[in-house]
ROVOMI-987769 format. One record per residue (C-alpha): x, y, z. Coordinates in steps of 0.05 Angstrom, whole numbers, padded with zeros to 5 digits, always signed. Last residue first. Layout:
BEGIN
XYZ...
END
This chain:
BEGIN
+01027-00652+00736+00978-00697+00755+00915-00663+00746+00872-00608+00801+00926-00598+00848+00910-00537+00890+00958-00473+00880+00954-00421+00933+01031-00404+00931+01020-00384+00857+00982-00324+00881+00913-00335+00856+00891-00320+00796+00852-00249+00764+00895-00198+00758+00962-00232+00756+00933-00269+00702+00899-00209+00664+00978-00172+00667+01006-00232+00636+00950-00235+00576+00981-00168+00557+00963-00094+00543+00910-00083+00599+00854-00034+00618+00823-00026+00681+00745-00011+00695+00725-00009+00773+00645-00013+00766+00600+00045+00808+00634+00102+00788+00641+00079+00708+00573+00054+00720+00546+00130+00737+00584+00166+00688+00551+00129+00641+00601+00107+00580+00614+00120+00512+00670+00163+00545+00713+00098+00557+00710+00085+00480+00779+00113+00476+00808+00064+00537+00790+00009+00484+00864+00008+00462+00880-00019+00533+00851-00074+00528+00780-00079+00574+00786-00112+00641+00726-00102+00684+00701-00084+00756+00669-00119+00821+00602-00161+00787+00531-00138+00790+00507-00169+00734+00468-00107+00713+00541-00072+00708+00571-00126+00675+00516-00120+00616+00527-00043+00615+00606-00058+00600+00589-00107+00552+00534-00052+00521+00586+00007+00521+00646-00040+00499+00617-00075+00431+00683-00077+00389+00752-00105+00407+00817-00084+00425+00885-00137+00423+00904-00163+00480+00974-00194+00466+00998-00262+00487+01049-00287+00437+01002-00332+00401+00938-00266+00403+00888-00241+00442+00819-00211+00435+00782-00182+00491+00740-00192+00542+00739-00186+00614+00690-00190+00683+00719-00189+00748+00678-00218+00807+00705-00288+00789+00774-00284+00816+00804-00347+00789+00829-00400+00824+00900-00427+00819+00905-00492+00793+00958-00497+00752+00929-00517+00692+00857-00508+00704+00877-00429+00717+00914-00429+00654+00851-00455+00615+00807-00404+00638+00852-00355+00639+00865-00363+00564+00787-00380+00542+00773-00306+00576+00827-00270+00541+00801-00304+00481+00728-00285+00484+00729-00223+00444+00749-00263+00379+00671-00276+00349+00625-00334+00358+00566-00360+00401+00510-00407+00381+00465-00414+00451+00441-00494+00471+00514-00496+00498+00493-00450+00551+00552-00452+00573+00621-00443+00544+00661-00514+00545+00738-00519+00538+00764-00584+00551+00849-00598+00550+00880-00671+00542+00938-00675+00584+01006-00720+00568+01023-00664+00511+01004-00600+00544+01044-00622+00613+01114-00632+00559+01145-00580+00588+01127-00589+00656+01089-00528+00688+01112-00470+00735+01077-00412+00696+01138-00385+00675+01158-00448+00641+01082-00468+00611+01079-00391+00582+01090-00411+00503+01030-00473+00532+00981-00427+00547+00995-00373+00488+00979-00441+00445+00927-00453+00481+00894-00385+00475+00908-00394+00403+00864-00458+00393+00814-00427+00438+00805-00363+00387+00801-00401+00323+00749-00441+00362+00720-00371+00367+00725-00353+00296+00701-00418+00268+00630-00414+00315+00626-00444+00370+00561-00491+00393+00583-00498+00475+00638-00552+00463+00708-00545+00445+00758-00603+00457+00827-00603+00450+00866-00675+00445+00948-00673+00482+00950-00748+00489+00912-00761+00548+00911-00736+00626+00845-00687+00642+00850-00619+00646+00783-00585+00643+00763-00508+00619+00703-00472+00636+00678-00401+00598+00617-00366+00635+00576-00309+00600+00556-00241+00613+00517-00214+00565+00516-00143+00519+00452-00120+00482+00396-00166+00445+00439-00161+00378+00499-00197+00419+00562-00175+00450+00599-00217+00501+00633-00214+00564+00674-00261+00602+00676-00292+00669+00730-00348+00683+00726-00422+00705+00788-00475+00707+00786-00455+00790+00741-00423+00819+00726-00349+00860+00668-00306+00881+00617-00366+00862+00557-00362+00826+00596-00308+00777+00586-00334+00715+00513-00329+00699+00482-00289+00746+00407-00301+00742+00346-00263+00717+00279-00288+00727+00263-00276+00794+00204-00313+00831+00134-00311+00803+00110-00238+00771+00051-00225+00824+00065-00250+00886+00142-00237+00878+00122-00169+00851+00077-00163+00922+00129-00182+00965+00180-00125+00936+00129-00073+00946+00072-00040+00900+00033+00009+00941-00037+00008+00911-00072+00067+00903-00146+00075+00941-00212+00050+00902-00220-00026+00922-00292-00038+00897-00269-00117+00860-00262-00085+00798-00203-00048+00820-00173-00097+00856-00172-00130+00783-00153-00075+00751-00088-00073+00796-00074-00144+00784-00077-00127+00709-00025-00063+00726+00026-00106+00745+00024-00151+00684+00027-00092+00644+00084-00062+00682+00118-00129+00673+00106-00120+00594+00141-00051+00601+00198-00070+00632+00204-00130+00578+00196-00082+00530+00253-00033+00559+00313-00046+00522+00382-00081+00538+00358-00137+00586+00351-00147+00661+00267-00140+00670+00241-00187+00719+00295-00183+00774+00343-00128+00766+00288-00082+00739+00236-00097+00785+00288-00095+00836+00299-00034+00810+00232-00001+00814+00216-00035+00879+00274+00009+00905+00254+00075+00860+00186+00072+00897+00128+00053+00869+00054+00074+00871-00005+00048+00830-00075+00079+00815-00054+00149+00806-00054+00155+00727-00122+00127+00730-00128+00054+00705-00164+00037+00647-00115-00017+00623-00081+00028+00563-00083+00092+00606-00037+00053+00661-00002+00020+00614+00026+00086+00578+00030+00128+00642+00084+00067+00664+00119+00065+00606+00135+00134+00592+00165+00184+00643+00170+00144+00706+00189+00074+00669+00246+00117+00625+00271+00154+00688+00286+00084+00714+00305+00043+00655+00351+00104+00644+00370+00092+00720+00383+00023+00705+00425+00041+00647+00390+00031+00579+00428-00006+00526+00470+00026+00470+00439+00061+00410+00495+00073+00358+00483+00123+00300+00511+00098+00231+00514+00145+00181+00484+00104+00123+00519+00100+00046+00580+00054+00060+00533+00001+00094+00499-00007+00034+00571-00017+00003+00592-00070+00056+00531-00109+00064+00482-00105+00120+00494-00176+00162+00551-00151+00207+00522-00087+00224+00474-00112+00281+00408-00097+00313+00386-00049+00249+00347+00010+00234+00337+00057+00176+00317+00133+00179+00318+00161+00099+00287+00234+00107+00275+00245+00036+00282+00298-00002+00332+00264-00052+00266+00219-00066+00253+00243-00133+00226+00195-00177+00231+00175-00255+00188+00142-00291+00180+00062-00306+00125+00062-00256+00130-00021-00245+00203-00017-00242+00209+00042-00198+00267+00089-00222+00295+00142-00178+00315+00205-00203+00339+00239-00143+00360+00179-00107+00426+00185-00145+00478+00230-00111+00445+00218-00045+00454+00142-00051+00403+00108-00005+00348+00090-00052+00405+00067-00100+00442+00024-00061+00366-00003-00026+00367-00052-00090+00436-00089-00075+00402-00093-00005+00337-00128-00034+00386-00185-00065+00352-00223-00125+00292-00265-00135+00336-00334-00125+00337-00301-00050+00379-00263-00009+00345-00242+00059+00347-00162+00092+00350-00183+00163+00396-00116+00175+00345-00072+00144+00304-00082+00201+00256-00028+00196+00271+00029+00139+00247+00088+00162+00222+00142+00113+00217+00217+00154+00175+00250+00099+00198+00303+00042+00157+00287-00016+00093+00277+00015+00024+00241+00018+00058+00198+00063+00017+00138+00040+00036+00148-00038+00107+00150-00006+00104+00085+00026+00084+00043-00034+00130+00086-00086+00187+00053-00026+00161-00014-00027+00162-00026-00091+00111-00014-00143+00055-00068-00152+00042-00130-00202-00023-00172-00182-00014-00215-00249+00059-00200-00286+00076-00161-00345+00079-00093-00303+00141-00114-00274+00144-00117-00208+00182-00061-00163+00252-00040-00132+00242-00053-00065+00193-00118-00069+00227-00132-00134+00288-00151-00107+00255-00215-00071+00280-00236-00009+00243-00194+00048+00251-00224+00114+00252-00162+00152+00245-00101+00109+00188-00066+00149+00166-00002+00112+00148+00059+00158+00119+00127+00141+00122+00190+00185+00099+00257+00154+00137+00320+00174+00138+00380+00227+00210+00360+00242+00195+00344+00315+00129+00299+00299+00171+00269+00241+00237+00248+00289+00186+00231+00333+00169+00186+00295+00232+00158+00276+00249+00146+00357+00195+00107+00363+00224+00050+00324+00293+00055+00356+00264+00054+00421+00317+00004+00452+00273-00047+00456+00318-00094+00415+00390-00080+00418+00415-00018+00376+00440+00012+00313+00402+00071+00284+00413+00085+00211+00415+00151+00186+00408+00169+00113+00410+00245+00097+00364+00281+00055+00389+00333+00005+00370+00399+00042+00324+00456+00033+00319+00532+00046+00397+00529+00062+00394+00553+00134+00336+00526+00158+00351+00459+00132+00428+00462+00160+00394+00474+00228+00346+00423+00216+00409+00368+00197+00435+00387+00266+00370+00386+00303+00370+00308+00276+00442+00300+00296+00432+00328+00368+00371+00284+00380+00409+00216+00360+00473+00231+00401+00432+00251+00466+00390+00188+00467+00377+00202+00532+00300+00199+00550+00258+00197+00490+00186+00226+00467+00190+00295+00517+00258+00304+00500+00255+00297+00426+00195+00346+00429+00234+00401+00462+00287+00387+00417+00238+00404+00358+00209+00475+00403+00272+00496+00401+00295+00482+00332+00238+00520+00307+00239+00504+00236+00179+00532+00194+00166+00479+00136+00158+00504+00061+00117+00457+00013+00136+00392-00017+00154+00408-00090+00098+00376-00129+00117+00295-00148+00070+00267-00090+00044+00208-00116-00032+00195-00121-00034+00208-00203+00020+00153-00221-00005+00105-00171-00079+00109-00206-00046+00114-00277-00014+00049-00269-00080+00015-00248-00111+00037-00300-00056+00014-00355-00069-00058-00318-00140-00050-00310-00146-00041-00393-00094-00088-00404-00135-00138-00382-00200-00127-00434-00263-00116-00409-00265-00038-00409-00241-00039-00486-00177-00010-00502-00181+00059-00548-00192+00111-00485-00146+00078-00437-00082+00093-00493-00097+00164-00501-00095+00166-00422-00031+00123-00425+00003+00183-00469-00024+00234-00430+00000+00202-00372+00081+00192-00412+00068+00269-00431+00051+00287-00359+00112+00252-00320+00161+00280-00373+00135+00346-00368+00129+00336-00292+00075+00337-00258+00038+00388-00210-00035+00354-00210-00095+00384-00228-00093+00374-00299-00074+00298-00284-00132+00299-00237-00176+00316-00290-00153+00269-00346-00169+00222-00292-00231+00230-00280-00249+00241-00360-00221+00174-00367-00263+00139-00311-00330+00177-00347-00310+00162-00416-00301+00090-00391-00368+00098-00345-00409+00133-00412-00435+00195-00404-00510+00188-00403-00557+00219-00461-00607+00167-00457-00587+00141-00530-00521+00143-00515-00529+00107-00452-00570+00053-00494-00512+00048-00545-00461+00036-00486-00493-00012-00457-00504-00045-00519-00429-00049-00522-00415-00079-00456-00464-00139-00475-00429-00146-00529-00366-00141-00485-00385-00191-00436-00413-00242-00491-00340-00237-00511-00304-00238-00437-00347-00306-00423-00342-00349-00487-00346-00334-00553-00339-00384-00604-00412-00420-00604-00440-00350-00590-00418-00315-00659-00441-00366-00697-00506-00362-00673-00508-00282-00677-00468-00282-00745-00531-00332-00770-00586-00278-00730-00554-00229-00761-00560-00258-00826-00628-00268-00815-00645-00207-00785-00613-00178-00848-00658-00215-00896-00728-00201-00861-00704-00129-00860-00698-00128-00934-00760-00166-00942-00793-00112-00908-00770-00058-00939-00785-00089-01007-00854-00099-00975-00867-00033-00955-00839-00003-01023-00894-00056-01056-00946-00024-01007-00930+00055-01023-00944+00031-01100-01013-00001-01084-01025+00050-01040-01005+00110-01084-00983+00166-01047-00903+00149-01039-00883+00202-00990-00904+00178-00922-00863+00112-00942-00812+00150-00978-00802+00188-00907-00806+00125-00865-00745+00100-00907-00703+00164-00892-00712+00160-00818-00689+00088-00816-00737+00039-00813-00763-00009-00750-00817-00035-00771-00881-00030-00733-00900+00029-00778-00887+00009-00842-00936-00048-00835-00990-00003-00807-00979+00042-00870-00968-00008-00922-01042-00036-00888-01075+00026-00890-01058+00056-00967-01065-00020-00991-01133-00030-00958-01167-00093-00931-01122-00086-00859-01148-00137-00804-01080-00179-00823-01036-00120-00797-01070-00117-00728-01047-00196-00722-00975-00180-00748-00966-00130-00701-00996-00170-00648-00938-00211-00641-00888-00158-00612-00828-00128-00656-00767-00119-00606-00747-00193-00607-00745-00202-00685-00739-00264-00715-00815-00285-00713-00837-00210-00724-00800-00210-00782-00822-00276-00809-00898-00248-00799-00876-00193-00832-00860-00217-00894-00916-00276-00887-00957-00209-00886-00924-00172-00941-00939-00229-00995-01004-00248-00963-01028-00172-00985-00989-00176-01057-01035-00233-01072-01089-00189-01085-01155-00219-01075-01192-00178-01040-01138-00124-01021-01187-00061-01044-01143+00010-01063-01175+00079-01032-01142+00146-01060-01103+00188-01016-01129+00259-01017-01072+00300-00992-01087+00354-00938-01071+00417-00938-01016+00460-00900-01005+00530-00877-00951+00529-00834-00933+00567-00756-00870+00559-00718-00882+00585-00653-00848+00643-00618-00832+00665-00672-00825+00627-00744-00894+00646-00771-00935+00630-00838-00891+00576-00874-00915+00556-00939-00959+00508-00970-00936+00451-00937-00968+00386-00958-01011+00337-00906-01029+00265-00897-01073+00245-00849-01103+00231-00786-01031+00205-00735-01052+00195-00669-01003+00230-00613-00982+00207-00541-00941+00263-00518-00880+00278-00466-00872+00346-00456-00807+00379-00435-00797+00429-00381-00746+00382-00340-00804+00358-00300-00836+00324-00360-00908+00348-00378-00952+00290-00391-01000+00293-00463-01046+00257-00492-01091+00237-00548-01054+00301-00589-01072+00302-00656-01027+00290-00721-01024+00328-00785-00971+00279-00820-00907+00302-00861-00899+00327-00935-00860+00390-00950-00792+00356-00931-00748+00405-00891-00710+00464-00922-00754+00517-00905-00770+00490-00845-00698+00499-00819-00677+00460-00762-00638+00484-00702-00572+00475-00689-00531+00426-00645-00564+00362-00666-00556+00372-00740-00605+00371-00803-00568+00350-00868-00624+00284-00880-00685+00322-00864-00719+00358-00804-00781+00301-00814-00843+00338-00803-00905+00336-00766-00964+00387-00771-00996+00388-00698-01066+00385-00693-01121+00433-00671-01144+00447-00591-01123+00513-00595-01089+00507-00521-01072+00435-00536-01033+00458-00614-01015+00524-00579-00973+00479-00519-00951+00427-00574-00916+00497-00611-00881+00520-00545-00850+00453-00531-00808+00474-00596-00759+00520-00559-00731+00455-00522-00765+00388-00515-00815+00345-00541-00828+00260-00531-00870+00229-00575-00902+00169-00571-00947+00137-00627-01018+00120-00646-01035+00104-00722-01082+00121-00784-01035+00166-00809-00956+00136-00797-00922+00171-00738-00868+00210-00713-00823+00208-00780-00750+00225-00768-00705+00282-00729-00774+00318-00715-00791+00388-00740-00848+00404-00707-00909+00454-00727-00974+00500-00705-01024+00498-00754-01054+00543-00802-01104+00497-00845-01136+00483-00930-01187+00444-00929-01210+00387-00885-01219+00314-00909-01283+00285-00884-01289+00223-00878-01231+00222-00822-01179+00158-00812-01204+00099-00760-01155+00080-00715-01107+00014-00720-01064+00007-00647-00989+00015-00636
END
């Protein structure tokens, strides 16, 4: 603001065009902004057309923002101001720069449309000398200690002040650099008298002077006990006021109004929306700095992007969903007739409660793969949570909300992704599922996978109940052994055995081999191979249950291929047996077991592991001692278990098998099972252990090209055992003459190929007895391995 010098001349009696402002513009005598908008533009564009003043006045005390003011009601005294200059705002206000001139009295109000109109005159305010008043240095060491404590108030306001010799001018130029309410700058403008209008300036004055000081003492206290997140909300707060005072919404109302719309939009529950309401109501009254505030936000945001609307109707075209099964998976027939199956019963019933099928297999298998396509053929969304490892309950079930970095479980996790309330959900691994101090994840998964009670499921962190009965639970495991008994109780267990080599085959053709091929750069016509490379590839480089390694030899192929490639060679490259020796190194599978056709104290047995079925050697030494077993080869209490009662069916048969009666006690007896570095344990291998150590007994030699497992008992019974598809399949790639299975395995005989039960001879047994005279040599062809 700048001092101007006030008119000589007073006018008379004047129509001019008027405001009503929410407080006083401008002091006569003074320069002052001024910012119009709305219907009363119209009266500053007469005032410049007509070139006359504007008549100012305060609206009053009961005006409101949302109506307009009545100048019948407003204060009759204001300012007659002029216009110095004037911007007009893009938004179709005007933004002014006005000089107050004098004081003026409403006389009545001439015109209301389309500008408001008054007939004013101006008040004679008398002159009143400062020489010598002591009142004059009492208002400027007033304001000179405002201006000193007061950062919005510049310096030369007390400088232009000091240059004032008249009480009417200087009250005025004092009253206008402070910063009064509306009300205050009214009795200013009001209060005629100088001398009078300057004592209410200083009483105003002082008062401000007294609460900037006590301000400024809250202030210093203040800031010696705050410390960051209190200086962050003051700060916060004035924020706020000067978005207020702009007119922006503020970014907590803002946030909350964003939310409060997606909670309208979304299709929630009653209980669902009255607990988001209810945390909504709750975001609004906590402050944006404080921690709960984020953690209630937080909530709301995983609340609002789960799927609780019904999902919406899927068409069901079995044929077209097998078709997809069959172009994803070769085999598998089981698996692809239970998931069209469960669509049938979908199609049928408009909706079904989802099942829980867990796929059991070796690694490589395609158990994985097999759950999306499981998605792609049911028309659904595919999410996957890996459980491997986990040991803390809460990872399934959910954090509490009292802790730092708390999240929902895994499952709220992986249905926000799916977008969904019906997806195909697999559960990777749950088989290596740990238990922790945290809690046991499995005892968690009971009530994910309980069909009676995954309908209102209960995340810890969401504390609300979710339906996941629509679910399309897919888990996967290498091994049942480890999943407990009452988790176990609530899958449908779906066994994936390994891949013959003609699945292997077909599987290489169909899949593997277009996959690489793409994945290197290669056109799909850059390699040829014959079925006979194919299988030696497979024999060689790839024996195991699944296909990775298959695939990663491919890969390797297919790199020497790229670089031909790069090197100008354009024509396909016939792959040959030569060439995967040149390429891959020598063979990496081996026979173990059946290096010879026939020894003695050696047998070749078959085991199950979570990689697929092996072939494994068991060797047994007699040596004379006292009658001392040892077991070597890292085995576990059930197979030791199962040596300890081979010998004791050994030495029950020591008369029929031609040996001394006391031959057990002079001979110390050694049963190894290589490779020793391997932990091995289960029953299967006793029939194996038993022929092993009858055949160092007495010498006869064992037939290796037979394969057997089995379980036996003291009295010499084969008893049935588990695993026969993928110990079968692993005899098979070992290449030896048949196998002996017990007899009560004959069932599983369906389980499998066609083609391996042509190519193997498979016989079934009751009794050790009838292994023996399998397997050994005709007791005429004994050779003397210990003294008997």
């Amino acid at each position: 603001m700048s001092e101007i010098t006030p008119p000589i001349a007073m006018p008379g009696e004047q129509v001019l065009p008027a405001l009503l402002l929410p407080t006083v513009a401008v002091l006569p005598g003074l320069l002052g902004p001024l910012e119009v908008s709305g219907p009363q533009v119209a009266a500053v564009e007469a005032a410049a057309a007509e070139s006359c003043p504007l008549a100012l006045h305060w609206a009053g005390p009961g005006a409101s923002e949302s109506s307009a003011p009545n100048p019948h009601t407003a204060p009759a005294i204001g300012v007659s101001a002029g216009i110095a200059r004037l911007v007009r705002l893009p938004t179709g206000g005007v933004r002014l720069l006005i000089q107050g001139t004098a004081r003026v009295r409403r006389l009545d109000v001439v015109a209301t449309e389309p500008v408001l109109r008054e007939r004013v005159r101006p008040i004679e305010v008398p002159r009143a000398s400062l020489e010598g008043n002591p009142l004059r240095d009492a208002v400027l060491n007033s304001l000179r200690a405002v201006v000193q404590m007061s950062p919005t108030i510049p310096d030369e306001a007390a400088v232009m002040a000091a240059n004032q010799n008249d009480a009417g001018e200087l009250a005025d130029v004092v009253a206008g650099v402070l910063e009064l309410s509306a009300a205050d700058r009214q009795q200013v403008l009001e209060t005629i008298d100088p001398v009078a209008r300057l004592e209410l300036v200083l009483r105003l004055c002082e008062q401000k002077r007294s609460l900037l000081e006590v301000s400024q003492q809250i202030q210093h206290q203040a800031s010696e006990r705050a410390g960051a997140q209190q200086r962050e909300y003051l700060l916060r707060e004035q924020l706020k006021a000067i978005q207020r005072e702009l007119g922006e919404l503020d970014p907590q109302e803002a946030e909350v109004a964003e939310l409060r719309r997606q909670a309208e939009a979304a299709d929630l529950s009653p209980e669902v929306r009255s607990e988001v309401e209810r945390e909504l109501s709750r975001l609004e009254r906590l402050n944006a700095a404080s921690p709960e505030y984020a953690i209630v936000r937080t909530r709301l945001d995983w609340i609002l992007s789960l799927p609780w609307g019904p999902p919406p109707p899927v068409e069901i075209d079995l044929d077209a969903a097998r078709r997809v099964l069959d172009e994803d998976h070769h085999g598998l027939e089981k698996v692809k007739d239970r998931i069209i199956d469960h669509l049938a019963v979908v199609a049928l019933r408009g909706g079904a409660r989802g099942p829980i099928l867990c796929l059991l297999g070796p690694p490589g298998v395609g158990k994985t793969s097999l759950g999306q396509s499981m998605a792609r053929a049911m028309n659904r969304p595919f999410v996957r949570a890996s459980l491997g490892g986990i040991r803390d309950e809460a990872e399934i079930r959910g954090h509490r909300r009292t802790y730092v970095g708390a999240l929902p479980g895994r499952i709220i996790q992986g249905m926000r992704r799916a977008s969904a309330r019906n997806p195909v959900f697999m559960l990777d691994e749950v088989d290596k599922l740990g238990l922790g101090y945290q809690g046991d994840p499995a005892a968690a998964l009971l009530e994910v996978l309980d069909p009676a009670q995954n309908s209102s499921f209960t995340d810890t962190y969401l504390d609300l109940p979710f339906d996941l009965s629509q679910v399309f639970f897919v888990c996967t495991a290498n091994q049942l052994d480890t999943i407990p008994g009452p988790l176990r109780d609530r899958m449908e267990i779906i066994e994936l055995s390994s891949y013959t080599e003609a699945e292997k085959r077909e599987i290489a053709r169909r899949h593997l081999l277009p996959r690489v091929l793409c994945e290197h750069g290669l056109p799909q016509d850059a390699i040829e191979i014959d079925d006979g490379v194919l299988s030696e590839l497979i024999r060689g480089w790839a024996r195991e249950a699944g296909v990775r390694q298959l695939e990663r030899q491919l890969a390797a192929c297919c790199r020497k291929v790229a670089r031909e490639r790069l090197r100008g060679r354009t024509e396909p490259v016939r792959v040959t047996r030569d060439l995967l020796v040149e390429w891959l190194g020598p063979e990496r599978a081996d026979d173990i077991g059946i290096e010879e056709e026939s020894s003695i104290g050696a047998a070749t047995g078959l085991a199950w592991t979570p990689v697929g079925g092996e072939v494994l050697s068991v060797e047994a030494a007699v040596v004379p001692g006292s009658g001392r077993l040892t077991l070597t080869g890292q085995l576990g209490d059930v197979m030791q278990e199962s040596a300890r009662a081979a010998i004791t069916c050994a030495r029950l048969r020591a008369e029929r098998l031609g040996l001394p009666a006391d031959f057990f006690a002079r001979h110390d007896l050694h049963l190894h099972v290589p490779a020793g570095a391997v932990p091995k344990d289960g029953p299967s291998a006793g029939v194996t252990m038993a022929t092993a150590l009858v055949s160092a007994a007495t010498g006869r030699r064992v037939n290796r090209c037979w394969a057997m497992t089995g379980e036996i008992t003291l009295h010499g019974l084969v008893l049935p055992i588990g695993g026969v598809k993928e110990k079968v399949l692993a005899a098979d790639r070992a290449g030896v003459e048949g196998v002996l299975l017990p007899r009560r395995n004959q069932r599983d005989l369906v389980d499998i190929p066609a083609e391996v039960r042509e190519r193997r001879r498979i016989e079934f047994v009751d009794t050790v007895d009838e292994v023996l005279d399998r397997v050994l040599a005709p007791a005429g062809e004994r050779e003397l391995v210990a003294p008997i």
